[in-house]
N, C-alpha and C positions, 0 to 999 in steps of 0.2 A: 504493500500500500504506500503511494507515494503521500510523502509527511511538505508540509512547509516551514520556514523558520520559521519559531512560533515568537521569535525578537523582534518581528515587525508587528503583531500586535499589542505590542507594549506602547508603540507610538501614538501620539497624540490624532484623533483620526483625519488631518489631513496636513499637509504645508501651510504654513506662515502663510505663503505669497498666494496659495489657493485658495485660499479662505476671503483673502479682499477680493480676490479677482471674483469669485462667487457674490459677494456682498455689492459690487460696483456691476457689474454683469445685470445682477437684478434690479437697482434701481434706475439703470439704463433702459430696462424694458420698461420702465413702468413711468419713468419720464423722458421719452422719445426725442424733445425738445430741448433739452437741458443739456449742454456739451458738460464735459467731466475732464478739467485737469489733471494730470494726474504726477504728483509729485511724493511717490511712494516707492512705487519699487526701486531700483538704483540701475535702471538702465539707458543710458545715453542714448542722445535724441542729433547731436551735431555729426554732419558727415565724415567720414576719412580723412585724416589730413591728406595733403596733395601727395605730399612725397608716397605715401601709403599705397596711393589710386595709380599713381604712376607706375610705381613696382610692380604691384600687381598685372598689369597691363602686361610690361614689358615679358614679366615669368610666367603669365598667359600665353603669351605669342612663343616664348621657348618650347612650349611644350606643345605647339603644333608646328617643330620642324625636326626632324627625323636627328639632325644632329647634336641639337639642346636637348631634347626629349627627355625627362626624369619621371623613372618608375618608383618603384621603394626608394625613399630617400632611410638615412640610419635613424633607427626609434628612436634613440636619443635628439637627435634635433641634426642640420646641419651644422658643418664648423662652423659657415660664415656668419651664421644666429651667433652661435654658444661666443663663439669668442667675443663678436660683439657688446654681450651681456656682460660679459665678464669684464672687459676693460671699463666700460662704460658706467654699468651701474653697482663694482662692487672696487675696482682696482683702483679707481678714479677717486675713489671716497677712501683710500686706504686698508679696504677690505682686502682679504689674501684671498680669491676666490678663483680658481683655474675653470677655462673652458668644460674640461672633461668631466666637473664636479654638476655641472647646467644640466637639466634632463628638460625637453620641450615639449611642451604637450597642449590640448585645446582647452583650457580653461583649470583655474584655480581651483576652483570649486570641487569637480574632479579630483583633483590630486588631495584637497583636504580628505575625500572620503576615503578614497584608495589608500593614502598612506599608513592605514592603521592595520593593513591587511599584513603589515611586515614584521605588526607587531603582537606577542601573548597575548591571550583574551581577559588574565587573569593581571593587569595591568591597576595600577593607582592613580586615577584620572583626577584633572585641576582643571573646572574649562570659569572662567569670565560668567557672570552675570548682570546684565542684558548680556548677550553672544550670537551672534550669526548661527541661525538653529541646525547646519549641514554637521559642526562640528559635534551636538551632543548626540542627534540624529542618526547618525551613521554609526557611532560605538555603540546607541542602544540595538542597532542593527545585527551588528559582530556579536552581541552578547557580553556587555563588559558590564551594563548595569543593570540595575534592579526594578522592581515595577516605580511608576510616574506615581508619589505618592504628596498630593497637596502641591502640582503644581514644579517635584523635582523630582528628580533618580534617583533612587538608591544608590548605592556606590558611586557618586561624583564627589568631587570636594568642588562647590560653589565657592565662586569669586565673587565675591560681591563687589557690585560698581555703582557708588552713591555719590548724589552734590557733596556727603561728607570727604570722600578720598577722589574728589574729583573725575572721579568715575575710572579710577585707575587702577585693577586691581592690584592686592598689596599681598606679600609673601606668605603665604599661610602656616601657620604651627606643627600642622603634620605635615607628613613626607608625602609626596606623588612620583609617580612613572613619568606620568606625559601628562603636558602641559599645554593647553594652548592659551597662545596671546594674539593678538590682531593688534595694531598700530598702524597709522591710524584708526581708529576703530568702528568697526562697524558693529552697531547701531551710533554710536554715541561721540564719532568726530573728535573725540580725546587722544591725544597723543601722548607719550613716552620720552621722562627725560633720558640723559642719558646714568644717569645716575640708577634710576628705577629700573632701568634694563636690565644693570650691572647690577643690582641684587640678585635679578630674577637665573642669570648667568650665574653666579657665584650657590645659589640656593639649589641649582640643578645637578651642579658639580658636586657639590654635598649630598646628594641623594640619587647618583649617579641616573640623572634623567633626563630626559631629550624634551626640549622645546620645539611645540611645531611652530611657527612664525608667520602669520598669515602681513603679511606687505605689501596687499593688493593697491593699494590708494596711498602710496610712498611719495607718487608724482605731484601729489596737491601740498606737501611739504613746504613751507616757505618760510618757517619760523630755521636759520643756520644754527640754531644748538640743540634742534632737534634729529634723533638717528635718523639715516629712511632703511639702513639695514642696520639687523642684529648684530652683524658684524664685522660692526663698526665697534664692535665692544670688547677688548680684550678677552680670550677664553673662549668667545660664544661657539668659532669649529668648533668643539670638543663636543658641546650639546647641544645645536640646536640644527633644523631642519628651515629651510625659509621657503615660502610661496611666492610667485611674482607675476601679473597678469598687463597684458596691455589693455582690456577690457575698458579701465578706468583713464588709463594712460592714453592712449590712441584712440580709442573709441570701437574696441576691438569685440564687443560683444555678440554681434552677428557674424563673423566672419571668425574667430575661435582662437587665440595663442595665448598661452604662458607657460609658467615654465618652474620647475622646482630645483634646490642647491641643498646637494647631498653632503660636504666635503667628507672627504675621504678620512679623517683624523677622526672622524665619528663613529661610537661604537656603541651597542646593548648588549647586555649576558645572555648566554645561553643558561636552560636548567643547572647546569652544572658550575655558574660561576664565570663561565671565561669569554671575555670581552668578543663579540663578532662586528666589524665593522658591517656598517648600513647599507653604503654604497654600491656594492655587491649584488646586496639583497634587493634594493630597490632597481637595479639594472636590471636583472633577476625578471622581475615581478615586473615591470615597463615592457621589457622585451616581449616577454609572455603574452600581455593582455592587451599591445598599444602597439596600433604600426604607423604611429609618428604622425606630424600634421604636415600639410597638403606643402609642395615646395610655391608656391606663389604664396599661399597663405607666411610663410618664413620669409621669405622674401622683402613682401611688404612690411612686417615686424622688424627683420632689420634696418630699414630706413629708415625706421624714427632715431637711429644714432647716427644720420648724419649731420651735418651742420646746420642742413634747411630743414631735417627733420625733426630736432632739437627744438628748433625757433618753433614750427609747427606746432609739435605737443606742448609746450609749454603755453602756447595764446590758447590751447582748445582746454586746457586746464586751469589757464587762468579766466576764462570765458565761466566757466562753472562758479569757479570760486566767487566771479562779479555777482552771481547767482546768487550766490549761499549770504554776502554780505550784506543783501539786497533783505532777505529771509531773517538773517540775526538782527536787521535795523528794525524790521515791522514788529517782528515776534518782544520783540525787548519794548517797543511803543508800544504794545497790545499787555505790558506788564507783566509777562514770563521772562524767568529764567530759563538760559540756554546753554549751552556748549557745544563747542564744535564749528568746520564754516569756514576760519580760517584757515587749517589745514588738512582740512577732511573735504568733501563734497558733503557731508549730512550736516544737519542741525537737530541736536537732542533740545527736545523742550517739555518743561516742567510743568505740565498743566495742572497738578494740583487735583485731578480727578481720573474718574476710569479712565485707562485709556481707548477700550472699544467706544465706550459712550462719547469721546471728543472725535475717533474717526467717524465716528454717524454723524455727529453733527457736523462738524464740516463736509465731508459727502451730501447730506440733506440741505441742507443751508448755503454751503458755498461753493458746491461740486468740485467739491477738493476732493483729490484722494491724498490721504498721509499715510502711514504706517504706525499701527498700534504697538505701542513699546513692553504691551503683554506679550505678545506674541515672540520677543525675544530673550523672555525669563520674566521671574519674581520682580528680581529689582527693577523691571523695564516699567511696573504697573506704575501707573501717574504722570506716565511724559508718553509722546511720539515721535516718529522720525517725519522728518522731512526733509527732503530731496532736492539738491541743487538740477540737477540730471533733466532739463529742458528748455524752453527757446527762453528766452528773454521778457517776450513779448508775452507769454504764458504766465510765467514765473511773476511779472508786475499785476496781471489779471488776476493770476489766484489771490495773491497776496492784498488785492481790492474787496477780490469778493471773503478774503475770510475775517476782512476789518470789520466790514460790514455784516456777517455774520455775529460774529461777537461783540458788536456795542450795545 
């Protein structure tokens, strides 16, 4: 008799992001006339930059002449990505990070879930409170915790993230396996000194544990004495794993690249005690399950480390950003506390009440969509997200309609 994992009915019964899409879905049936903003989920609405469209083009056209022609490129990524990555967004910052350590692949998100597949089920989990829901998700999937009891897992050790610690979470008393942090953060646009980092590095090495590093929104960065990598931090090869996506950076969410950094210096125990490096394992496990993303699609990814490509992502990020500051001016008039905006694309805000009951209301009232900050944990309950991630002209509209909502 074929059985199913019975780990997936533990979960919550459906996704974060299905549930509004369900809830916005039906009020659009039901008022036909009524256009619906939507400044929730976090996906980018600006085209390609040029450099991007260009590549693409040009590694379109290789691949309909018999002598450029590329079939299987290497699951890992090509060299011309990996090195790129490496000089640019880890060697350039003083990071020690080699080509060969880059593993490329189509999306972040992916790789959060997969990367747990390398590791025991019987693991000492630390995730963030609010958190991006893929990372608890996916180990109640694997089997690592315990039934959703009030709202949490059994077996997790919750981070709490409050106005009190400025939503940063802070070292915990007991010991964990694996850790995840996100920086910038999503939900909550809070960033990481470097100081804070270098605990959470020095606390991992003490309890010989691997940090996953989500750095998906590294590129909206503009504060210089904050990390955009973990390693930037003395120590961090040793334990930590990092995530890196153009999704946010380039606008890469329809078309799929990012990319994950193993370094080689990185190790876990076997049963028996003795150190096996990662790197291995996760080539292992990539090779297996991944036959590499599309060579035009890499192509166009590495253009944004040219000079014009540079200039490119950085206007299409600071375009957002003009967004977000546009968002923390109303929200802070309208008498909420916020955070986040300046080097995040989100804006966490403190509404002071439920937060399904303030996404209805703006839905109803000012055909906003936001994102309810339940839905990303305990501590998310009494604020929502909101989303730089749309045009301009959108973004001044909603921001109309939801003054006029709430006076």
């Amino acid at each position: 008799m074929i059985r199913i994992n019975e780990n997936y009915t533990k979960l919550k019964a459906s996704y974060l992001f299905s549930d509004i899409a369900k809830r916005v879905s039906a009020y659009q049936q039901a008022n036909p006339g009524k256009p619906v903003i939507r400044l929730g989920i976090g996906d980018v609405t600006e085209p390609l930059p040029p450099v991007c469209v260009e590549a693409l083009h040009a590694a379109t056209a290789e691949m309909g002449r018999r002598e450029t022609f590329k079939g299987y490129g290497p699951e890992q990524g090509y060299a011309f990505l990996r090195e790129a990555i490496a000089q640019n967004d880890f060697q350039a910052r003083g990071a020690r990070i080699e080509p060969d350590e880059i593993f490329v692949s189509d999306g972040s998100k992916c790789d959060c879930g997969n990367i747990q597949e390398i590791f025991s089920n019987d693991l000492r989990l630390a995730i963030p409170d609010p958190v991006y829901p893929v990372y608890v998700d996916t180990n109640v999937m694997a089997g690592r915790t315990g039934a959703n009891v009030d709202g949490r897992y059994e077996g997790i050790t919750y981070l709490d993230c409050t106005p009190a610690n400025g939503y940063v979470p802070q070292v915990p008393s007991v010991a964990a396996d694996l850790i995840y942090l996100c920086f910038p953060n999503n939900p909550t646009g809070a960033v990481a000194t470097r100081a804070q980092l270098a605990a959470w590095v020095e606390y991992a090495k003490k309890n010989k544990a691997v940090i996953l590093y989500d750095a998906a929104y590294e590129a909206f960065i503009r504060n210089p004495e904050i990390p955009h990598s973990i390693y930037e931090i003395d120590g961090a090869r040793d334990v930590a794993i990092e995530f890196r996506s153009f999704s946010k950076t380039a606008g890469f969410t329809g078309t799929r690249c990012a990319f994950t950094v193993i370094p080689k210096t990185l190790v876990a125990y076997d049963a028996a005690g003795r150190a096996q490096p990662l790197h291995p394992l996760w080539n292992r496990r990539h090779t297996t399950k991944f036959n590499g993303v599309s060579y035009p699609i890499q192509k166009a990814a590495a253009a944004i480390y040219t000079d014009e490509g540079k200039k490119q992502t950085k206007a299409l990020t600071d375009f957002y950003l003009g967004n977000a500051a546009l968002i923390r001016q109303a929200v802070s008039k309208l008498g909420f506390t916020c955070v986040g905006g300046e080097n995040a694309p989100y804006i966490w805000i403190n509404t002071g009440r439920d937060s399904w009951e303030f996404f209805d209301l703006l839905l109803n009232k000012a055909q906003v969509v936001c994102t309810p900050g339940a839905g990303f944990g305990k501590c998310g309950e009494g604020h929502v997200r909101i989303s730089a991630f749309n045009s301009r002209e959108n973004v001044v509209a909603a921001l109309e309609r939801i003054a006029q909502a709430l006076k």
